[in-house]
C-alpha positions as CSV (number, residue, x, y, z in Angstrom):
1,X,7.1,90.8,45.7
2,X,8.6,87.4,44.9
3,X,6.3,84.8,42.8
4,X,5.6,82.0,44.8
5,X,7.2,78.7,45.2
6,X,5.1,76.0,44.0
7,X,6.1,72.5,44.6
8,X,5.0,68.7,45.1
9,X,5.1,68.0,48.9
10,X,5.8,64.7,50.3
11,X,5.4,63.4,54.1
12,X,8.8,61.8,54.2
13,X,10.3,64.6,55.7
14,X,12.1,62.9,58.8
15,X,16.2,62.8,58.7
16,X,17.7,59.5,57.0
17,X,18.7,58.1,60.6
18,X,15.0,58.1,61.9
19,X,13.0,54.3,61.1
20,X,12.4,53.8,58.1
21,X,8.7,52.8,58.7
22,X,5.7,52.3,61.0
23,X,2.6,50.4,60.0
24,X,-0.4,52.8,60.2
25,X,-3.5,51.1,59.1
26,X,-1.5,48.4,56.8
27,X,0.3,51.3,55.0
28,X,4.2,52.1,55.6
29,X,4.7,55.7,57.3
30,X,7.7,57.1,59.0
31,X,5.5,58.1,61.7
32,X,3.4,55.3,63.9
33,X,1.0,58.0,63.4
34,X,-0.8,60.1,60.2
35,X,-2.9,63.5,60.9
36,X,-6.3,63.3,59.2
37,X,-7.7,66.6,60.3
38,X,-7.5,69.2,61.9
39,X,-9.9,68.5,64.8
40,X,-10.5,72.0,67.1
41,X,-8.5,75.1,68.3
42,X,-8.6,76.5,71.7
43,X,-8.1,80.4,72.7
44,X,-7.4,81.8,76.5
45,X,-9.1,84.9,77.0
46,X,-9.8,87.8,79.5
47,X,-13.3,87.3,80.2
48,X,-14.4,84.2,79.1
49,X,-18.5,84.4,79.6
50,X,-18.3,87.3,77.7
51,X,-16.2,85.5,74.5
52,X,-19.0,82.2,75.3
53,X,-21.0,85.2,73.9
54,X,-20.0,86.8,71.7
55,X,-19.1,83.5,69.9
56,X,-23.0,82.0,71.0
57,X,-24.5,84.7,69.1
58,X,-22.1,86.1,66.5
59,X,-20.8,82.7,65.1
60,X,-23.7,80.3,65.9
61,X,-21.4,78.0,68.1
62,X,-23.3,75.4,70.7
63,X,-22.2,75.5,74.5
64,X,-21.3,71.4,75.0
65,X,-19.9,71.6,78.4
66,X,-18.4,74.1,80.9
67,X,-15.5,73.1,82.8
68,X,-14.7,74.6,86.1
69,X,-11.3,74.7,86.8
70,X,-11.5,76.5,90.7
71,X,-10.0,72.9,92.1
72,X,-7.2,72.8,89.7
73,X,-5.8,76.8,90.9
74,X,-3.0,76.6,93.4
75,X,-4.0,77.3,96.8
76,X,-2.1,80.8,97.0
77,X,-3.7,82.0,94.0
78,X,-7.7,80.9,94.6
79,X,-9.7,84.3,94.6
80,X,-7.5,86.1,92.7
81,X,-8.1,84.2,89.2
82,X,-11.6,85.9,88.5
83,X,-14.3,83.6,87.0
84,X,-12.5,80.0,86.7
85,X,-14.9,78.2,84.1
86,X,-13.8,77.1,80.7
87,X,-16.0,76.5,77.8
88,X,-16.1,73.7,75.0
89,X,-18.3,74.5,71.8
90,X,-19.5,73.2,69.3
91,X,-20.1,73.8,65.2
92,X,-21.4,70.0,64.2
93,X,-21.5,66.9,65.9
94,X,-17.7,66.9,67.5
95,X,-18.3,67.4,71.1
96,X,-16.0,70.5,70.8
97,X,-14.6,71.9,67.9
98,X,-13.7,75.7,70.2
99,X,-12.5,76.1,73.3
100,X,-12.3,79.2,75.5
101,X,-9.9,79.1,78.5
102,X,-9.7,82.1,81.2
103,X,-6.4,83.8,80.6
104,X,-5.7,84.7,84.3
105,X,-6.6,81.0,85.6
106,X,-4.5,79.6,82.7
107,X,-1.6,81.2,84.2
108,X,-2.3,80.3,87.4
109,X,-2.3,76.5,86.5
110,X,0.3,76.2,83.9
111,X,2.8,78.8,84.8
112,X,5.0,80.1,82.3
113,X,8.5,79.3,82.6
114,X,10.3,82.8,83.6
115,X,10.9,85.2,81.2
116,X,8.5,83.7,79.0
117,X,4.9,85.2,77.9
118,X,1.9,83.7,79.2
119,X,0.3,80.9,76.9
120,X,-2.6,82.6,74.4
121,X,-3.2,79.9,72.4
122,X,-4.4,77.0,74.6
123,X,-4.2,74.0,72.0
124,X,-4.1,73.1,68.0
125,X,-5.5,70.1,67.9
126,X,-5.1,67.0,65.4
127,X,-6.9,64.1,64.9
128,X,-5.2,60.7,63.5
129,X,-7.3,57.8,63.1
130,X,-6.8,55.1,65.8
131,X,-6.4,55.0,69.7
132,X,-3.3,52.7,68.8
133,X,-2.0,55.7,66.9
134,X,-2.5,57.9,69.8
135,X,-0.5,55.8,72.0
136,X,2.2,54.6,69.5
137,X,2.7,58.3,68.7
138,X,2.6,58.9,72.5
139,X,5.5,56.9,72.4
140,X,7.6,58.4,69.6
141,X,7.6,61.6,70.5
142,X,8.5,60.6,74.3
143,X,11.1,58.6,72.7
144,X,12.3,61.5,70.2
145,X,13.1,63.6,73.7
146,X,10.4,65.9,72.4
147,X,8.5,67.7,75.1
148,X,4.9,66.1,75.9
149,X,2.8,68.6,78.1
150,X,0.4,65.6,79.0
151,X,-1.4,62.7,78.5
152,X,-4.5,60.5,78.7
153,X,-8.3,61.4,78.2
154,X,-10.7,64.4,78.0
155,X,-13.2,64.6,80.1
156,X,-15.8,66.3,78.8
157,X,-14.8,65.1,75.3
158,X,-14.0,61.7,75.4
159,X,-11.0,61.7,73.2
160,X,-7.5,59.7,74.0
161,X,-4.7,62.4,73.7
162,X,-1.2,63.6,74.6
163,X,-0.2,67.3,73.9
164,X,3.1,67.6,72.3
165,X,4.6,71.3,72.1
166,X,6.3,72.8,69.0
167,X,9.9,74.4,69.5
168,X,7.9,78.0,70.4
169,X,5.9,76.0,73.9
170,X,2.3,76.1,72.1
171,X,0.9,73.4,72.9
172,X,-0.4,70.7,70.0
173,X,-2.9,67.9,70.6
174,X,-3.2,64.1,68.8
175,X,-6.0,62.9,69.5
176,X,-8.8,60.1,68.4
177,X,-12.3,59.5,69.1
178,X,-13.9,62.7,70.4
179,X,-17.4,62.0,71.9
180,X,-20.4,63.3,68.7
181,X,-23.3,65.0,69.6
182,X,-26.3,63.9,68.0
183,X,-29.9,65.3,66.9
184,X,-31.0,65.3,70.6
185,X,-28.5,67.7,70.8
186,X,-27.0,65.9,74.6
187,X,-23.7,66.1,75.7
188,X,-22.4,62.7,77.4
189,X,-23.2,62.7,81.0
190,X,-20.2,63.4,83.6
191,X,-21.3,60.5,85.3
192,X,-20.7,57.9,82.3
193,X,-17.0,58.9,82.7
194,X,-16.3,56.5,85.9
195,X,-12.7,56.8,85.2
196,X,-9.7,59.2,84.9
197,X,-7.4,58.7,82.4
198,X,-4.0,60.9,83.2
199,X,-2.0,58.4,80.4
200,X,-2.2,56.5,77.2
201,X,-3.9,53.3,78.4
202,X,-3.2,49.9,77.7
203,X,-4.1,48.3,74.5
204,X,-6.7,47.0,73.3
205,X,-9.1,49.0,75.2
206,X,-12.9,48.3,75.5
207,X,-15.0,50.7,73.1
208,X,-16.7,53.6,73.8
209,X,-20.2,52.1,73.3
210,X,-19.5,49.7,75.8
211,X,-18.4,52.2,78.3
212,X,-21.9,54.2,77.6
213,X,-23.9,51.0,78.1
214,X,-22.4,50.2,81.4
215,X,-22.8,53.9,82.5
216,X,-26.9,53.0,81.7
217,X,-26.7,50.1,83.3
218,X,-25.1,51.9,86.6
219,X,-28.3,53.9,86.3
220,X,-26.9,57.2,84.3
221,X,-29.5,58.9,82.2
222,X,-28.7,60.1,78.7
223,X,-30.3,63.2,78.7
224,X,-28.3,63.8,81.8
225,X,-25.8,66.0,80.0
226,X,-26.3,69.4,78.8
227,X,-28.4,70.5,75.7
228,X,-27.7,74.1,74.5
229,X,-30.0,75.4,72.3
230,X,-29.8,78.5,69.0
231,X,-29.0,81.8,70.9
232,X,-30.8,83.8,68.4
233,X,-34.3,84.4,66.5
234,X,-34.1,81.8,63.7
235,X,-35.6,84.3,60.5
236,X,-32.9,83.6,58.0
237,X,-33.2,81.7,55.3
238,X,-29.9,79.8,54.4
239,X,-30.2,77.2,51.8
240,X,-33.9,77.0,52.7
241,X,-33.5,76.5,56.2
242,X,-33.9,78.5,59.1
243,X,-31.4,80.2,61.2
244,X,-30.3,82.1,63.6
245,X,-27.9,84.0,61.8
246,X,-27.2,84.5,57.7
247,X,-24.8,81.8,57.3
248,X,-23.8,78.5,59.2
249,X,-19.8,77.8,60.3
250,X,-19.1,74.7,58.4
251,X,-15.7,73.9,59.5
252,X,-13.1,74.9,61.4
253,X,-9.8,76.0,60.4
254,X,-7.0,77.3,58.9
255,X,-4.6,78.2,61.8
256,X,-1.9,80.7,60.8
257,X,0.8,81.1,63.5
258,X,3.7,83.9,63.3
259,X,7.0,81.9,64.4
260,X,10.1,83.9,65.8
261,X,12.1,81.0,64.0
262,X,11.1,79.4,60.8
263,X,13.4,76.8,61.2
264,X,12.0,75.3,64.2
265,X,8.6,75.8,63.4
266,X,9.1,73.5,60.1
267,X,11.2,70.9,62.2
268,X,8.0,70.6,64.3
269,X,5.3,70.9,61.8
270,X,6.7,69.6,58.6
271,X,9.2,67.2,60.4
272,X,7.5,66.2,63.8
273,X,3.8,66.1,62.9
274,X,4.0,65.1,59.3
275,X,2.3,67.6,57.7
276,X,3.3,68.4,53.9
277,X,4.6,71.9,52.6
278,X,1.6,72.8,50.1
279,X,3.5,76.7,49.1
280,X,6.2,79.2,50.2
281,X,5.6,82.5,49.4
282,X,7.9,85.5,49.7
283,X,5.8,88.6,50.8
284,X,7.5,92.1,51.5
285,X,11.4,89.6,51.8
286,X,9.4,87.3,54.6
287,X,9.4,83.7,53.4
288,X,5.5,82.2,54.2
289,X,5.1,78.6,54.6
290,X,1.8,76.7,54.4
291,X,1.3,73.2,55.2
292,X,-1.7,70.9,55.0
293,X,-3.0,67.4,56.1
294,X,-5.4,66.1,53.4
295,X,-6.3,67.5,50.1
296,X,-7.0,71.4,51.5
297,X,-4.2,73.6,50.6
298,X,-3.4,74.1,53.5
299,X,-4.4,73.5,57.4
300,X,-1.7,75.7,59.2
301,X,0.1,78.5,58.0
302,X,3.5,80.0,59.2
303,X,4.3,83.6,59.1
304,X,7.7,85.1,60.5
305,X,6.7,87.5,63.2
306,X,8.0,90.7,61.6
307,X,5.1,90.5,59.7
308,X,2.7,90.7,62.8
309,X,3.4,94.9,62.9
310,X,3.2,95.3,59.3
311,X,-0.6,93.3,59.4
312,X,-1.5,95.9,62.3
313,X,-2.8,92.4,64.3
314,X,-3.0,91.9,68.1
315,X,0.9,92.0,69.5
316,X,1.1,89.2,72.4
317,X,0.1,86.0,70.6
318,X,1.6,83.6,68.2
319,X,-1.8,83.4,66.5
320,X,-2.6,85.4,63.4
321,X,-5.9,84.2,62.8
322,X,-8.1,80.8,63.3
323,X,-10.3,80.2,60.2
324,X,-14.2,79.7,60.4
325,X,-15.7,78.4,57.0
326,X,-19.1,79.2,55.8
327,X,-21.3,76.6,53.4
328,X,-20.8,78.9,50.5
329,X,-20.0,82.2,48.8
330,X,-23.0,83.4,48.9
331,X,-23.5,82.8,52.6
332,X,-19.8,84.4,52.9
333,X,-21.4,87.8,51.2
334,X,-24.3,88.1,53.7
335,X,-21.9,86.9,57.1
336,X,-19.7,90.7,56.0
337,X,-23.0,92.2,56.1
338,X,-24.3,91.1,59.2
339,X,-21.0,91.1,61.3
340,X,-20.4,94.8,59.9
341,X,-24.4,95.0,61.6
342,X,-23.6,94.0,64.7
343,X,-20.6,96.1,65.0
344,X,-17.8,93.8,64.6
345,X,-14.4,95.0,63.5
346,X,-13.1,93.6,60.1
347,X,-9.4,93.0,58.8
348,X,-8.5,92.0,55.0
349,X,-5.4,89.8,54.3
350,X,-3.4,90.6,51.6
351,X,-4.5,88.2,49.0
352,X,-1.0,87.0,48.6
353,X,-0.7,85.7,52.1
354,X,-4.1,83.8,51.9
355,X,-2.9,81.2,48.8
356,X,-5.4,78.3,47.8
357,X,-8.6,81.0,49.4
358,X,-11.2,83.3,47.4
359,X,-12.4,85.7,49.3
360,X,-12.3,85.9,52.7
361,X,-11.7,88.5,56.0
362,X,-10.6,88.7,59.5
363,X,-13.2,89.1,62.2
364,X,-12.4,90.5,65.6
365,X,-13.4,88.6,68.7
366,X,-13.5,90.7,72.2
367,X,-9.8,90.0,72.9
368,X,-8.7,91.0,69.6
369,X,-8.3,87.7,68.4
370,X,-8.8,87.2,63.9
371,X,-10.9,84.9,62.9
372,X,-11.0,84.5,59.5
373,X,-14.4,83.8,58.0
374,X,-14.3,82.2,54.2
375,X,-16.1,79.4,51.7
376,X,-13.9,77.3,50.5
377,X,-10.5,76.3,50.1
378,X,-8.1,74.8,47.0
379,X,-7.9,71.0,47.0
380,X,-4.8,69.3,46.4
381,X,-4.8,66.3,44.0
382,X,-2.8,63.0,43.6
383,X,0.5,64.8,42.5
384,X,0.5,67.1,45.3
385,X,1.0,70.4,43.5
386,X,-1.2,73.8,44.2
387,X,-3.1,75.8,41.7
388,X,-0.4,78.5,39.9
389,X,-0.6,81.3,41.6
390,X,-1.5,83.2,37.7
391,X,-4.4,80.9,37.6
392,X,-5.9,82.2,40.8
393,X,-8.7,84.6,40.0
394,X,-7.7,88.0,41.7
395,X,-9.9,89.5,44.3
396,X,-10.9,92.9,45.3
397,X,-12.2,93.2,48.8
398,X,-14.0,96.4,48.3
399,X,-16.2,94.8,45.9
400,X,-17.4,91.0,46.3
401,X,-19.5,90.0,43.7
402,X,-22.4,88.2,44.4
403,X,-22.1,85.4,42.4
404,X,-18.5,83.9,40.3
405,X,-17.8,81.9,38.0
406,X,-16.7,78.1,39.8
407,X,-13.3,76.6,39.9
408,X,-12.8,73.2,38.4
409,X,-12.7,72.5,42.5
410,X,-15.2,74.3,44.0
411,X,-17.8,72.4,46.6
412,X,-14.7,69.6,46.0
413,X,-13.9,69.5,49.9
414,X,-14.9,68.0,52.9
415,X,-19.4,68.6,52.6
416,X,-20.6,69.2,56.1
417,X,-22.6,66.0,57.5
418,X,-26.1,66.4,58.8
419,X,-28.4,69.1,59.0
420,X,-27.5,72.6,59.2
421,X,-29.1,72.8,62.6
């Protein structure tokens, strides 16, 4: 094994022909646009009421909205799709912050091209900061001759979008302004959206508040929408709350992707999207590449495919694993034990491919999917440089202790807003 390659990323990552800047909220940038987040992450799967779930009770996720797509699958192919209803869910307020998609209706609506595998992952999302970014970016990209899948408006959601796809076809999402969710737990009615939005509109638009008033005002209730409620007994104690299960899913993300070409997959997501190249590492002669938006180490992850065998993960998808964090390590401890309980198969990383993590493990969903479950990530300061790899304490996954001694950036990230439930 190769040390790692440690080095202070910058944005500016766009050939010298490209324009030189864009003004994004009074600063210079060489994109119109700048990711803050990652937003949510969406999965097709082979039955989805049965992944709705599994991830219900297993992971604590809220049901915000179906969506049934039966109107959207081409005439030749109705009754042969199975089930055709989608899923948003939910972790905190976000409307959605998971999606589940049918497989077998995905296909049947987005077609692959031939000779090409069907779509598993159905969408990385990204949020920037503006609906003027949305449609500015909107713009580049279309500009740029990159492919755009589409364009326009969630609905349910509420958030302004257009779906670029990286060089491999999985398909990307900017977006701003997804709907929240608040303590009455309501999704926005169907009804308040009176209008369907298939493009970028024109700016300046009128806000979403005022949208929701003159929904009321048409006669739309609020508590019209749907309200999901815990799927399980509420007996544990986390934090000195209640809950349904030992531990509450914080926030969403990392996504690791394996990528046939490296190359391509930095053009898109160092180059395209503007994210900044946080570590390589060089793990059994494969070159790793992490990349992050913000001050987590990292908020995707690149793998070259070869490695897919050797990690003995689910062949047929781009996606290695989509991350899950927990509030804390302690919470982290008692998740192993009660997914172990209920039966669900576990997977380790090799520390070396998880840089800028403490402990953490790979969860099995019914498809086969990872998810990897962990409590906190490195931040990345002013200068832009990682923690040494030699100053990473080293972990042993047959043994977690219960308690360890905190990093000079521990509890230092994002803290989850509102109540845990």
């Amino acid at each position: 094994m190769q040390p790692h390659a440690v080095q202070r990323a910058t944005e500016n990552n766009l050939p010298m022909s490209s324009p030189s800047s864009f003004p994004v909220g009074g600063f210079r940038y060489p994109r119109p646009f700048k990711i803050r987040r990652l937003g949510h992450f969406g999965i097709n799967v082979q039955d989805a009421a049965l992944s709705l779930r599994f991830y219900r009770e297993t992971f604590g996720f809220r049901l915000s909205d179906p969506l049934d797509f039966a109107a959207r699958v081409p005439v030749d192919m109705q009754g042969k799709v199975g089930a055709t209803t989608g899923y948003f869910l939910r972790h905190g307020s976000d409307h959605h912050s998971f999606v589940l998609f049918p497989q077998a209706v995905m296909n049947a609506v987005y077609p692959p091209p031939p000779g090409v595998p069907p779509a598993t992952i159905n969408q990385v999302t990204w949020q920037v900061g503006s609906l003027e970014e949305v449609v500015r970016g909107h713009e580049w990209f279309s500009g740029r001759g990159l492919k755009v899948h589409r364009a326009g408006r969630d609905t349910p959601g509420s958030n302004w979008h257009f779906y670029p796809l990286d060089r491999a076809g999985v398909a990307n999402e900017l977006y701003y302004g997804i709907e929240q969710i608040g303590w009455d737990g309501y999704s926005k009615p169907a009804a308040m959206h009176d209008k369907r939005y298939m493009a970028p509109p024109q700016l300046p638009h009128r806000a979403e508040a005022a949208e929701v008033e003159a929904g009321m005002a048409r006669g739309v209730g609020i508590t019209e929408g749907l309200r999901d409620t815990e799927a399980l007994p509420q007996v544990h104690d986390v934090g000195g709350v209640l809950l349904g299960r030992p531990f509450k899913v914080t926030r969403v993300g990392p996504v690791r992707l394996f990528v046939d070409d490296m190359q391509q997959a930095l053009a898109f997501y160092r180059d395209d999207l503007g994210l900044a190249v946080t570590e390589e590492v060089v793990w059994q002669g494969e070159r790793c590449h992490f990349l992050r938006t913000g001050t987590e180490h990292h908020s995707v992850a690149l793998y070259p495919a070869a490695l897919r065998e050797r990690l003995g993960l689910r062949p047929g998808t781009p996606l290695l694993s989509f991350g899950l964090e927990v509030g804390d390590h302690s919470q982290l401890c008692r998740a192993r034990g009660f997914l172990q309980e209920r039966g669900v198969a576990l997977r380790y990383l090799p520390q070396e491919l998880t840089p800028g993590m403490g402990h953490n493990l790979l969860a099995l969903d019914p498809d086969g999917y990872a998810l990897q479950v962990y409590s906190g990530m490195e931040q990345v300061g002013w200068d832009g440089k990682p923690r040494p790899a030699h100053l990473r304490p080293a972990i042993t996954n047959d043994h977690w202790p219960q308690l360890l001694e905190p990093q000079p950036d521990t509890f230092a990230g994002e803290p989850f807003l509102g109540p845990l439930a």
